[in-house]
VOGU-3710 file (C-alpha; in Angstrom, 3 decimals, decimal comma):
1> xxxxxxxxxx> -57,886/19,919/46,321  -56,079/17,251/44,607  -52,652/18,564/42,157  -52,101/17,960/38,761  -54,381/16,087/36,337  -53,730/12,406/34,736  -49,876/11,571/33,974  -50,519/9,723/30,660  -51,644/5,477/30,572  -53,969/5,460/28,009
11> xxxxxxxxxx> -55,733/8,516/29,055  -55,373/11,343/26,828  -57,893/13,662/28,118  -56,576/13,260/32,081  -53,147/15,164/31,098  -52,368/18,703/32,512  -52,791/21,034/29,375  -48,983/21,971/28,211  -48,030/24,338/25,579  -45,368/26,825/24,962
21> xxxxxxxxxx> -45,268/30,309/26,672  -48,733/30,693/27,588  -51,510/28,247/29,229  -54,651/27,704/28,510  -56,973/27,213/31,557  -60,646/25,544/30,473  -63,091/28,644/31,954  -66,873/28,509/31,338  -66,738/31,933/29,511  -63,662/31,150/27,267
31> xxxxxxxxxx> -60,014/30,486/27,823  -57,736/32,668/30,411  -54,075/32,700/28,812  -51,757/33,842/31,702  -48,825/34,840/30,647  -45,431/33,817/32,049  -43,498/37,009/33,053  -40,069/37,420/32,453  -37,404/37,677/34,537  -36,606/40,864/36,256
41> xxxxxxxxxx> -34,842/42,656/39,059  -37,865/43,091/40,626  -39,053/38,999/40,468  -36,115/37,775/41,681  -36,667/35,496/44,533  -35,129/36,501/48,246  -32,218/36,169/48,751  -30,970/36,390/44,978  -29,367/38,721/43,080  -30,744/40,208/39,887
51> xxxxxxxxxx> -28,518/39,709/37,031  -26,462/42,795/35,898  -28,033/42,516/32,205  -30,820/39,733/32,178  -31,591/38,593/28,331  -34,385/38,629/26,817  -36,463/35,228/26,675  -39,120/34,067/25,015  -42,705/33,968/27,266  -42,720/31,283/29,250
61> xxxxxxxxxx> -46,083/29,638/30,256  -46,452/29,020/34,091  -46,158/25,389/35,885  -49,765/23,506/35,734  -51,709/24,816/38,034  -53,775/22,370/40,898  -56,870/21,267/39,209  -59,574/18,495/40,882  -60,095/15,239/39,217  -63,384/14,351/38,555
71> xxxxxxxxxx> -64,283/10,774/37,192  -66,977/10,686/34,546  -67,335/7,441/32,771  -64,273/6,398/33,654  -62,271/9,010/32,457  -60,361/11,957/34,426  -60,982/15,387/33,623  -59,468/18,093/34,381  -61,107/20,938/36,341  -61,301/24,429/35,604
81> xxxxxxxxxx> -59,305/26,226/39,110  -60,780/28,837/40,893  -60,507/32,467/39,687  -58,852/33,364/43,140  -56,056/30,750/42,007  -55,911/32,334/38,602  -54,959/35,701/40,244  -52,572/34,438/42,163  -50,744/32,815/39,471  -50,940/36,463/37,515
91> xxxxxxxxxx> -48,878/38,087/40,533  -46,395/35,164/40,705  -42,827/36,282/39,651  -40,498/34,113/37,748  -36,882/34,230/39,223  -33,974/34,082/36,802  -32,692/30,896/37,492  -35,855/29,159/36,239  -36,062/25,797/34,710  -35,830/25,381/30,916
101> xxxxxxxxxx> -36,102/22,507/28,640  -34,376/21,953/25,439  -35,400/20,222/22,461  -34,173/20,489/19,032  -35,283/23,134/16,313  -37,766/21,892/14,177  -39,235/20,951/11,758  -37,139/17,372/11,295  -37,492/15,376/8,502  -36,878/11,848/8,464
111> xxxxxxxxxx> -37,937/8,296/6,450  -40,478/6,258/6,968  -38,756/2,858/8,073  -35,331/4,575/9,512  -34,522/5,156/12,974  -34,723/9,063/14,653  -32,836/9,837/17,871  -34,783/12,954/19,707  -32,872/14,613/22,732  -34,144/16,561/25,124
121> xxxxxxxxxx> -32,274/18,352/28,481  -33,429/19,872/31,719  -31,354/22,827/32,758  -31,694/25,448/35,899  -33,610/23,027/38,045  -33,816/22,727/41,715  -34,276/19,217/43,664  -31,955/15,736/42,568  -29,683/15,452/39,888  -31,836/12,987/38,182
131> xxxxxxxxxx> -34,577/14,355/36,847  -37,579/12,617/34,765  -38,805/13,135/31,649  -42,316/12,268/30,243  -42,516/12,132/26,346  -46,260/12,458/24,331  -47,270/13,233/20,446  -49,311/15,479/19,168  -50,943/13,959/15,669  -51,615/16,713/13,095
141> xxxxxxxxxx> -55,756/15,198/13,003  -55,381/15,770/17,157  -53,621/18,388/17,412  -55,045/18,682/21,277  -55,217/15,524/22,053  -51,832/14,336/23,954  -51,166/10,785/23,064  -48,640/9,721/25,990  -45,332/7,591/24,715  -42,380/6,813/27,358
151> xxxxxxxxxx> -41,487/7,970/30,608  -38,506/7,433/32,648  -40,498/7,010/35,794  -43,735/4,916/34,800  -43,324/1,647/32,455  -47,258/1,849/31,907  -47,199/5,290/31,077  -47,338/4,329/27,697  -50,843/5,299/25,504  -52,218/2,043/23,879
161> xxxxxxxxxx> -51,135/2,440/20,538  -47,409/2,841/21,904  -47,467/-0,022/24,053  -46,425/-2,871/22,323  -43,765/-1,307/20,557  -42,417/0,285/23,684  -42,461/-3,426/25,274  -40,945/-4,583/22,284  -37,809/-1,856/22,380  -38,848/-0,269/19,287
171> xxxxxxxxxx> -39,765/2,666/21,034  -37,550/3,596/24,434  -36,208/6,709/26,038  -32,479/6,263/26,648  -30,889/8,206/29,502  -27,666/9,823/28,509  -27,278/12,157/32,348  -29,427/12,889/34,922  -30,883/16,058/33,585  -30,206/14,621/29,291
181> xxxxxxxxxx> -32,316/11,900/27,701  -32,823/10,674/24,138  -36,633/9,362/22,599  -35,633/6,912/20,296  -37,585/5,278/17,730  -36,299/2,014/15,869  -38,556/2,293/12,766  -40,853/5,280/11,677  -44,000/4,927/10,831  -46,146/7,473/8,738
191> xxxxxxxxxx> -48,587/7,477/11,965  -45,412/8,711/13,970  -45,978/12,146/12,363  -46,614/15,387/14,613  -45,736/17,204/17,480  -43,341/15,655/20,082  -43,146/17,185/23,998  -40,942/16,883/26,446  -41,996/17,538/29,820  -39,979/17,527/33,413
201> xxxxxxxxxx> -42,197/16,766/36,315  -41,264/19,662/38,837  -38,694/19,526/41,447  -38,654/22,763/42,055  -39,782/24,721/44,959  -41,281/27,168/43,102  -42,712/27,018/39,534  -40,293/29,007/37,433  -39,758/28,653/33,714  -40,474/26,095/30,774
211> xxxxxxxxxx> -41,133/22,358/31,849  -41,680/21,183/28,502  -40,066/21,423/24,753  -41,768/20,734/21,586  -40,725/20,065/17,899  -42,352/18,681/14,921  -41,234/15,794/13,050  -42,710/14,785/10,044  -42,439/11,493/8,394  -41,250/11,688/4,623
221> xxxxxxxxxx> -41,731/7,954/2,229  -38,931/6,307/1,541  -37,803/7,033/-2,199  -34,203/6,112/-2,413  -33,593/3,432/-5,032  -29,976/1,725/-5,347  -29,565/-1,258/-8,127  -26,414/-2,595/-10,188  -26,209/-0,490/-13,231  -27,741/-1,099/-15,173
231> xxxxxxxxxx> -30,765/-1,724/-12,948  -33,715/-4,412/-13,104  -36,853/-3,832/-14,769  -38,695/-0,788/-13,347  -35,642/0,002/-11,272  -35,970/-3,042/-9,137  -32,718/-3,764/-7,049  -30,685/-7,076/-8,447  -31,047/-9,847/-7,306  -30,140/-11,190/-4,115
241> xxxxxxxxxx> -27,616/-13,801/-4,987  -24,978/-11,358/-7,223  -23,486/-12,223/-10,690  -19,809/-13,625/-10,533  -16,953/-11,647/-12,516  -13,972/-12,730/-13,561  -10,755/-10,633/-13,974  -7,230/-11,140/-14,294  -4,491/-9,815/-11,984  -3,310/-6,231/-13,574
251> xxxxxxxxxx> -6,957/-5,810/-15,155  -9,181/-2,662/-15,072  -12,504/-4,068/-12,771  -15,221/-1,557/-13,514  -18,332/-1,557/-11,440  -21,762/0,642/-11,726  -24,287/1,614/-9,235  -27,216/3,345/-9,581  -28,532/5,446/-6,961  -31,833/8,125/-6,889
261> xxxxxxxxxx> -34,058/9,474/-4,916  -37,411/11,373/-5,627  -37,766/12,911/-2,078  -39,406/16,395/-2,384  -37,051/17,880/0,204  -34,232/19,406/-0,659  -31,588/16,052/0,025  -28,157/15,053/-0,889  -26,697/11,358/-1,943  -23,737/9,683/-0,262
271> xxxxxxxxxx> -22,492/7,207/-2,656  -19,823/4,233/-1,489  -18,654/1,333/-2,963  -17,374/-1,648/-0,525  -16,156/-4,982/-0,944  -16,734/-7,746/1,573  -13,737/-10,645/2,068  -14,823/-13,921/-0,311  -17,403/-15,997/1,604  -17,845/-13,617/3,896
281> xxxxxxxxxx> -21,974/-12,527/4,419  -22,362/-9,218/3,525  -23,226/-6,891/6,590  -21,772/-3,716/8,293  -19,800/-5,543/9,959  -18,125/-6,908/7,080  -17,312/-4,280/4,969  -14,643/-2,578/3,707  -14,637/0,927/2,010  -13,147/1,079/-1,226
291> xxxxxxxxxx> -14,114/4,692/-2,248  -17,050/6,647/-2,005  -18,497/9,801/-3,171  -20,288/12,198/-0,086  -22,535/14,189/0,199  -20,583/17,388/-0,540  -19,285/15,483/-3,575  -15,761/14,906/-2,087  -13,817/11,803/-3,550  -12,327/9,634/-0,085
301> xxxxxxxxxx> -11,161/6,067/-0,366  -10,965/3,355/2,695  -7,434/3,694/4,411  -6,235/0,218/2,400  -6,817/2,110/-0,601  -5,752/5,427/-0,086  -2,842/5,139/-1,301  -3,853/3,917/-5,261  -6,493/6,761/-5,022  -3,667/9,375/-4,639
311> xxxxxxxxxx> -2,110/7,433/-7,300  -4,841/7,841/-9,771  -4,993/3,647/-10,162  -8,373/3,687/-8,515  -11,208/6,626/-9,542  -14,451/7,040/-8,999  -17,043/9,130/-11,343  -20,749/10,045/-11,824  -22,531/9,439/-14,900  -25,406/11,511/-15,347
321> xxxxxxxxxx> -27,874/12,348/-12,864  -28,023/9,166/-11,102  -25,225/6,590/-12,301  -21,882/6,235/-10,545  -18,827/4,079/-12,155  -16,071/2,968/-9,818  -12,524/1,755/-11,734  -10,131/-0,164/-9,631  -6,871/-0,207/-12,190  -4,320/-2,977/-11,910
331> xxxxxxxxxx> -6,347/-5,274/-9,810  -4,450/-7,353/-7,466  -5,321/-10,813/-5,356  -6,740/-9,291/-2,322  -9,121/-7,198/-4,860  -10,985/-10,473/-4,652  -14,376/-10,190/-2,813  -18,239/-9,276/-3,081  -18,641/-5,509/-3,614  -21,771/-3,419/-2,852
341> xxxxxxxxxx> -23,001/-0,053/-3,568  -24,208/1,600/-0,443  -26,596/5,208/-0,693  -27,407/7,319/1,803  -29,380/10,143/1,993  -28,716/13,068/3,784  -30,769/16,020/5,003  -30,017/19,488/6,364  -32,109/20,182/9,661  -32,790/23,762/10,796
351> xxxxxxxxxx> -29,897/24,046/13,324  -27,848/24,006/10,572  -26,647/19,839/11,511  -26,747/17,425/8,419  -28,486/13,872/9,469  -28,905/10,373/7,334  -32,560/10,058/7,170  -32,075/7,035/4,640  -29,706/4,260/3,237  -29,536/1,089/0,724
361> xxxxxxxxxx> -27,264/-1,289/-0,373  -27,145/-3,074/-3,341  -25,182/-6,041/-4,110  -22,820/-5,400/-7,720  -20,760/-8,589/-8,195  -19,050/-11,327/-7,027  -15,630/-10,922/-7,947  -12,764/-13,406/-8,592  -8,933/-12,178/-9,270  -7,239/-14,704/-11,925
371> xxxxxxxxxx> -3,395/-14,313/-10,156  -0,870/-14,437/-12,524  1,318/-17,156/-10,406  -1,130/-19,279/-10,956  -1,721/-19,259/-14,504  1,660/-18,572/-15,710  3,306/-21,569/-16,872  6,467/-21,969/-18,607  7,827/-25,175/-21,474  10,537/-25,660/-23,409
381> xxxxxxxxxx> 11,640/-27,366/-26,694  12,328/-29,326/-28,668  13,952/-31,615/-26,144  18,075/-32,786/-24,982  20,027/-31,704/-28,128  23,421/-32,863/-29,076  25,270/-30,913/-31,633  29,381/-30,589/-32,980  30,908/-27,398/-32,277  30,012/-24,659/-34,959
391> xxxxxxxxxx> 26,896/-26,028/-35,796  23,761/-23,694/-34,579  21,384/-24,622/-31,679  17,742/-23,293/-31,231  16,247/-23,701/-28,162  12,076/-22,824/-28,040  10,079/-20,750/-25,030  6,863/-21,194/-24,525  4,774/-18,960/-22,368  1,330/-20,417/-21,449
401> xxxxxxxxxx> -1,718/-19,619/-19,317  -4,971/-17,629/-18,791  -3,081/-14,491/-18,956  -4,452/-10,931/-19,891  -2,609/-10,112/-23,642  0,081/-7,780/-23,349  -0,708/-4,195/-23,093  -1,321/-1,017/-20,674  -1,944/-3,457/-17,606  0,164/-6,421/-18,223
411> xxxxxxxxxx> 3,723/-7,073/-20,098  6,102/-9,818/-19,832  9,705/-10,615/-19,891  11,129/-13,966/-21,208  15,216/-15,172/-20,766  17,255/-17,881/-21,086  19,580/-18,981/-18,225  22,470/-21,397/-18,665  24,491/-23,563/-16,111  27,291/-26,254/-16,615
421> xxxxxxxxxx> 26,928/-29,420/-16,319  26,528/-30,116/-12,736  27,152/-26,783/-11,436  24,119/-26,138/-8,731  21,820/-23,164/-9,178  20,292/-21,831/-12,564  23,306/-20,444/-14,370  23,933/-17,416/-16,200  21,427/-15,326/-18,367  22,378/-15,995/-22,050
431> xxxxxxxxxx> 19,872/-13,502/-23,529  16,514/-11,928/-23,107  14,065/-9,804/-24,167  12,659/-7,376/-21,775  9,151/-5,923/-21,509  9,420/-3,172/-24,045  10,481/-6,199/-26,460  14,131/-5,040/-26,602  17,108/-7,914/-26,847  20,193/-7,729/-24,449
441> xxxxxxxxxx> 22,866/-10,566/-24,361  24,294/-11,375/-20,733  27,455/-11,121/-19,457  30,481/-13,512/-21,137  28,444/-13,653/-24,465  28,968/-9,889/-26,266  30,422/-9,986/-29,236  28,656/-13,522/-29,926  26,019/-13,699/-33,195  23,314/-14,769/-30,621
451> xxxxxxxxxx> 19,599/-14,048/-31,011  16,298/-13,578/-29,165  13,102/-13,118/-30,796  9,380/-13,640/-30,510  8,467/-15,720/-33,515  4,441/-16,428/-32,757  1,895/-14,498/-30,039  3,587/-16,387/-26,329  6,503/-18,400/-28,139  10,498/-17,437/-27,551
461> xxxxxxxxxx> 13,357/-18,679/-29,708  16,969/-18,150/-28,723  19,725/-18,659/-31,624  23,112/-19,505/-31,136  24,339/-18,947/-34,725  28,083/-21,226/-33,901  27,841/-23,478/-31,037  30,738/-23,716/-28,701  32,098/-26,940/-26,487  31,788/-24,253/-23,076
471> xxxxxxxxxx> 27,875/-23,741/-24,212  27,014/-27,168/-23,206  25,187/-27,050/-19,973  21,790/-26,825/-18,395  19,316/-24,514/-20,037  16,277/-22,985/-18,638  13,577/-20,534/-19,659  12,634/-17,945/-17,316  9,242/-15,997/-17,712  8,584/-12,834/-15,395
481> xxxxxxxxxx> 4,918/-11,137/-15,479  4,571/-7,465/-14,725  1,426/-5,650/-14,022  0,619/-1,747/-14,071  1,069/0,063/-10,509  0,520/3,259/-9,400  0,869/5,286/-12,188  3,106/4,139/-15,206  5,318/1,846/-12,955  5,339/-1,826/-13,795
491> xxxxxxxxxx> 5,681/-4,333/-10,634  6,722/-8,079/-11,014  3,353/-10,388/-10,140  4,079/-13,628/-10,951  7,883/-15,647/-12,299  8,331/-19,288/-13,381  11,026/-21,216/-14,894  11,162/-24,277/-17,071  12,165/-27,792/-16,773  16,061/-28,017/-17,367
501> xxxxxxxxxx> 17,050/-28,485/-21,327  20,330/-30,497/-21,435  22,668/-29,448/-24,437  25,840/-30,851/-25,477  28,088/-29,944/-27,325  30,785/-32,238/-29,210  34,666/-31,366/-28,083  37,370/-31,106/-31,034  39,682/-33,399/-29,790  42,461/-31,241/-29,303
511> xxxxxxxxxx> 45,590/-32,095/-27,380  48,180/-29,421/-26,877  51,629/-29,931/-25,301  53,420/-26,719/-24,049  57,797/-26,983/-23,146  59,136/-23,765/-21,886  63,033/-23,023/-20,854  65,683/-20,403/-20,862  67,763/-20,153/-23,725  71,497/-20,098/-22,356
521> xxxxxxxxxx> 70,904/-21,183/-18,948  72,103/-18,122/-17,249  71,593/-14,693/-17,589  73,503/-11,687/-16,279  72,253/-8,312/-14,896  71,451/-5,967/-18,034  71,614/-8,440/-20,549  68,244/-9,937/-22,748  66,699/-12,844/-21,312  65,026/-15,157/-24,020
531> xxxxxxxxxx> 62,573/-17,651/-23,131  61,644/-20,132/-25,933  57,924/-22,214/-25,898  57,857/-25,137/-28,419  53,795/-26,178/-28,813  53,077/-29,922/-29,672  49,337/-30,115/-31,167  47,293/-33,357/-31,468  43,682/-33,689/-33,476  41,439/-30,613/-34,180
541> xxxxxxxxxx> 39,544/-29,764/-37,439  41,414/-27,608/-40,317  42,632/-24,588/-40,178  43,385/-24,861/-36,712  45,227/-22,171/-34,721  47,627/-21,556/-32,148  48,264/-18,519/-29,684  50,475/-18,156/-26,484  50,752/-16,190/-23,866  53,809/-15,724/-21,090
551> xxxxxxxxxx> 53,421/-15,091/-17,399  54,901/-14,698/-14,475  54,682/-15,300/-10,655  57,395/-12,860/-7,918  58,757/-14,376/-4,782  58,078/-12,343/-1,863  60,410/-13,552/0,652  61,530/-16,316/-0,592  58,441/-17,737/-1,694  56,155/-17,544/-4,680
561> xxxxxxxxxx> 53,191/-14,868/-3,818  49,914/-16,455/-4,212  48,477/-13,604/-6,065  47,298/-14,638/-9,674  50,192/-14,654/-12,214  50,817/-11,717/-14,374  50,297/-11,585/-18,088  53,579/-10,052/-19,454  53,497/-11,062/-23,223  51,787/-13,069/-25,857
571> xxxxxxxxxx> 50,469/-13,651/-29,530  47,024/-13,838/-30,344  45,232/-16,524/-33,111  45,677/-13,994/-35,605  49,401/-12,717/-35,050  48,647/-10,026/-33,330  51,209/-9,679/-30,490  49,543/-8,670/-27,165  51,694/-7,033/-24,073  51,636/-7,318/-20,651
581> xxxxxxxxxx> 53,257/-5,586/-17,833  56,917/-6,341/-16,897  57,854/-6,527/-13,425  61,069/-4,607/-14,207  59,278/-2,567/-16,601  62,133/-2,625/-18,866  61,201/-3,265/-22,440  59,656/-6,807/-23,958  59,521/-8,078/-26,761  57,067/-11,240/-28,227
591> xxxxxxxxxx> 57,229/-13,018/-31,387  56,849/-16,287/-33,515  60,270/-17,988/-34,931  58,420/-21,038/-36,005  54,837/-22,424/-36,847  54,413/-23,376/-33,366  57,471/-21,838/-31,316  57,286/-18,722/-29,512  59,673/-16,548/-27,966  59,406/-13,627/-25,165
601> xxxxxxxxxx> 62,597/-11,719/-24,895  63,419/-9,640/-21,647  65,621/-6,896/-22,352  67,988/-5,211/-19,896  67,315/-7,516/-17,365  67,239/-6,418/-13,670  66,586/-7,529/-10,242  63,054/-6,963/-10,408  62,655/-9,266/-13,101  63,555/-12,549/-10,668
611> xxxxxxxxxx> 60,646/-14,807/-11,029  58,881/-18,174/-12,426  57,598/-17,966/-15,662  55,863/-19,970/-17,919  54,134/-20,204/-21,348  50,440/-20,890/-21,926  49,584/-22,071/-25,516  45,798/-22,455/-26,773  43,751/-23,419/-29,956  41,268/-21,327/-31,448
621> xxxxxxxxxx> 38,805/-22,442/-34,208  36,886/-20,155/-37,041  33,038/-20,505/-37,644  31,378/-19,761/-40,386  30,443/-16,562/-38,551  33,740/-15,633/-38,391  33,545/-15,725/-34,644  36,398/-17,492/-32,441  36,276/-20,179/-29,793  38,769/-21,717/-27,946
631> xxxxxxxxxx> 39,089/-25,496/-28,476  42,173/-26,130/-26,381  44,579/-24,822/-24,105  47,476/-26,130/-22,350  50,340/-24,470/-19,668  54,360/-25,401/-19,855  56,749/-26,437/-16,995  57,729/-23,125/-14,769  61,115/-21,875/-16,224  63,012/-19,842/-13,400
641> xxxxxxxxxx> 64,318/-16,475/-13,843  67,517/-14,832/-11,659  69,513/-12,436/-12,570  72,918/-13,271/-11,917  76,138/-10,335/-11,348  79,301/-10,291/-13,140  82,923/-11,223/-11,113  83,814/-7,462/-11,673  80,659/-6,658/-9,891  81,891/-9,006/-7,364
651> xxxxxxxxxx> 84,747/-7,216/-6,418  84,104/-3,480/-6,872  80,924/-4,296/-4,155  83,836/-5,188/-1,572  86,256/-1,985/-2,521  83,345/0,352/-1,965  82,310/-1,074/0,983  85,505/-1,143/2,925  86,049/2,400/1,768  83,022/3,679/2,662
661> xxxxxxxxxx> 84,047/2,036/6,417  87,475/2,801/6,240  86,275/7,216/5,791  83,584/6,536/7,983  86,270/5,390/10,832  88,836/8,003/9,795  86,404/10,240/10,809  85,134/9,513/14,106  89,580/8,788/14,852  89,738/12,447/13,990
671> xxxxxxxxxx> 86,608/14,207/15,774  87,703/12,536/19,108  91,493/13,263/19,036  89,790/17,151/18,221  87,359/17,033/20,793  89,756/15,904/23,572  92,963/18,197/22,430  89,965/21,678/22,561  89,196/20,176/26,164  93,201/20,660/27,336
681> xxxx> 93,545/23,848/25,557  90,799/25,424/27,233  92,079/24,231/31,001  95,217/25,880/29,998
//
């Protein structure tokens, strides 16, 4: 006798007869099922031990038993086997390390079109690690008829109808392990429908166990739609080359997608939406995840964007049954890209796995992010002014550009800076008005009548109600542009100054003259010391006025210290005297004994008062605003300051200090005469 019947080719009828738990053996009377028996202490095979509690399994039918080809037409067909081989095979035991092959639960359900992945393992085998595995299909019209597809040991094992597409790679078995492979099919086809089998040649010495698995798969149409929302006519995806959309930086960007399916089966949808770099083709490969909505309806975002997810800046939301609406808040440059809308459909299979059985992708938009640095732009007006001191000066802002209007996303702040003539850099802020539209003066100018205001939708005036000979300089506009962040907080996007604005100012013309000197000449230790400061003035408007101030500079060691001098007196513009601190902190005194002569009085004069004074006179004009500037100043000659002693002093220093030596002497004379007449007393 010859074993086995036809291993697939294009023969369907030449196969051994496989089937699960029993076999059916082609008799002239009917079919003989001979069941497989189970594993016991009494089948065990010598030299094996039976298992201490063996499991129940599931009948197993026996190996294929020898059968004789006989050729008929062309064809091989199997042979019924003698009834003396059929009674043999009822007293065959099974042994408990029998062969078993595993294939997944079925029913699976997957789409027409999409790719399925089918494993299938050997276990409890004897003979080489590698084992093969044959793979056929079982249509539901033919549900006898075996229709052979891969094997891992024949490449023409394939039936005809598989044979180009396994040539092709559609169709392939991929080898994960000797004993593990997986039947893999590139795209389904409705005609791929039925039963699948796995079978394992034998290896074994003895035919124990299952060598084959089967599962169904049936072949559902593809239903899932995905468009832009709002979708084409009849639901048609959009078109393939996507609309362009334009936003500005700090913008909402809103894009829909709409995504259904009408599959009978009970399925879920996996909703993402992805953006692809500008210019870049739109592929897997490609793509970014922005956010996307699974299958169990939890909210995740790409790891770029995680972050303004937890921040609430970017959301995603479903709209109905079948419409989904993602919100990117506060967009930024690298926002910039093609976005897509990606499906997927997901199904549950009976082992309790979930598997994508479908997906689409739609493109939404081609989008383009305006950037606020380059749109803002920043003029000035009306052009180089030249004004007199007191008079006002206005100085225009103009803030210009495709930018969004000012609101949740976007707000801007607008300044004026101010440098001298010549000094490098942009200055000093003057004034400015911040994004909540509030005014603040900078430092050096409180107290000034100086305003900032928005007088039309993007234009800035600053005011300078009295103009001042130190205001002439270099002025600039600066314009910042904020955008909304995570959450409430505002971040600066974009900054740009203006051309410089020269301003001058015209200078009063004053000349002021300072002499300072010590009235007397000398002074004495705890008298007054009177310093006198006569103040020449040349030009200046009416109503001109004069203030002075004294200070002073201490030696240290014979030379003057080169820490600033200290203020220790003065009178101000409007009379009022102003003190300082005295180095001897005895008492001062300041005051005016003429129109423009000032005095500074030291009283009780001391030591600590040694120095180099001098007096500092200044001009000081009135606006119209009542405000004060100074149009002048001017510094005196130094006038030197020593305390001199009296003669009396003079000689009562030398009396107490040859006193003070004489006791001092006396005293040591009469502790050593002591000392050395208690040294004889005590040898006596």
């Amino acid at each position: 006798m010859v074993p086995g019947a036809a291993e697939g080719g294009s023969k369907s009828s030449g196969r051994r007869q496989r089937g699960g738990g029993t076999q059916q053996l082609p008799l002239g009377a009917g079919p003989l099922r001979i069941p497989t028996p189970r594993c016991s202490a009494s089948c065990s095979p010598p030299g094996h031990a039976p298992p201490a509690a063996p499991a129940p399994q599931s009948p197993r039918r026996p190996p294929e038993t020898p059968q004789i080809r006989l050729r008929t037409m062309g064809a091989l067909r199997p042979t019924p086997p003698p009834r003396l081989l059929q009674l043999l095979l009822l007293t065959l035991g099974v042994g408990c390390g029998a062969r078993e092959v595993l294939v997944p639960e079925g029913p699976l359900y997957r789409v027409a079109g999409t790719a399925v992945s089918i494993s299938c393992n050997v276990s409890g085998y004897e003979g080489p690690a590698q084992q093969d595995f044959e793979w056929f299909l079982y249509r539901p019209e033919a549900p006898d008829a075996a229709l052979g597809i891969v094997s891992t040991r024949d490449t023409r094992f394939s039936y005809a109808i598989f044979g180009p597409r396994v040539a092709a790679g559609e169709v392939q078995v991929q080898r994960l392990q000797g004993d593990a492979v997986l039947l893999k099919i590139a795209r389904l086809q409705a005609q791929d429908a039925g039963i699948y089998e796995c079978y394992t040649p034998s290896t074994d010495t003895r035919y124990l166990g299952s060598y084959s698995g089967k599962v169904e798969l049936r072949v559902l149409p593809d239903m899932l739609q995905v468009s832009a929302a709002p979708p084409g006519p009849r639901g048609r995806q959009a078109p393939a080359s996507p609309p362009r959309l334009t936003v500005h930086e700090g913008q909402e960007l809103a894009l829909g997608c709409l995504a259904r399916t009408s599959t009978q089966k009970h399925t879920h949808l996996a909703v993402s939406f992805g953006r692809a770099v500008p210019e870049a083709p739109v592929g897997r490969a490609t793509l970014q995840e922005v956010v996307g909505l699974r299958s169990d309806l939890a909210v995740e975002a790409g790891a770029p964007y995680a972050e303004r997810l937890a921040a609430g800046e970017l959301r995603l939301g479903k709209e109905g049954s079948d419409r989904y609406r993602m919100v990117v808040g506060g967009a930024q440059a690298e926002d910039a890209g093609t976005y897509h809308c990606t499906a997927a459909e997901w199904i549950q299979d009976p082992d309790g796995s979930w598997a994508q059985i479908a997906e689409k992708r739609a493109v939404l938009a081609q989008v383009d992010v305006q950037t606020l640095s380059s749109q803002l732009a920043v003029t000035v007006g009306p052009g180089e002014r030249r004004i007199g001191p007191g008079e006002p000066l206005e100085l225009l802002c103009n803030v210009s550009g495709a930018l969004p209007p000012p609101g949740r996303h976007a707000a801007y702040s607008v300044g004026w800076e101010m440098a001298p003539a010549g000094a490098p850099g942009p200055g000093r802020l003057v004034a400015q008005l911040d994004t909540e539209g509030v005014g603040s003066l900078g430092p050096g100018y409180e107290g000034r009548h100086i305003a900032m205001e928005k007088v039309a939708s993007r234009t800035y005036r600053l005011r300078l109600e009295a103009a001042r000979p130190a205001d002439a300089g270099t002025y600039r506009c600066l314009a910042k542009a904020y955008v909304r962040g995570s959450g409430t907080r505002l971040r600066e996007a974009a900054s740009a100054r203006s051309r410089p604005l020269p301003v001058h100012v015209r200078e009063e013309g004053v000349v002021l003259e300072a002499v300072a000197w010590l009235a007397g000449g000398t002074v004495y230790r705890g008298e007054t010391a009177s310093l006198l400061c006569n103040i020449s003035v040349r030009g200046g408007p009416p109503g001109l006025r004069l203030a002075a101030s004294w200070w002073v500079e201490r030696p240290e060691e014979g030379e003057l210290s080169s820490s600033p001098a200290q203020l220790v007196g003065g009178v101000g513009q409007d009379g009022v005297a102003e003190l300082g601190v005295r180095p001897g902190g005895g008492p001062v005194s300041v005051e005016l004994v003429g129109p423009r002569s000032h005095r500074l009085r030291l009283h009780s004069l001391g030591p600590e008062d040694e120095g180099v004074y001098h007096c500092a006179p200044s001009a000081w004009v009135q606006h119209a605003d009542y405000s004060w500037y100074q149009a002048g100043s001017a510094r005196s000659g130094p006038v030197t300051v020593y305390p001199y002693t009296h003669a009396l002093d003079t000689l009562l220093v030398p009396m107490l200090v040859g006193t003070g030596v004489a006791l001092v002497t006396g005293a040591i004379v009469l502790g050593t005469i002591t000392c050395c007449f208690m040294k004889r007393l005590r040898k006596r």
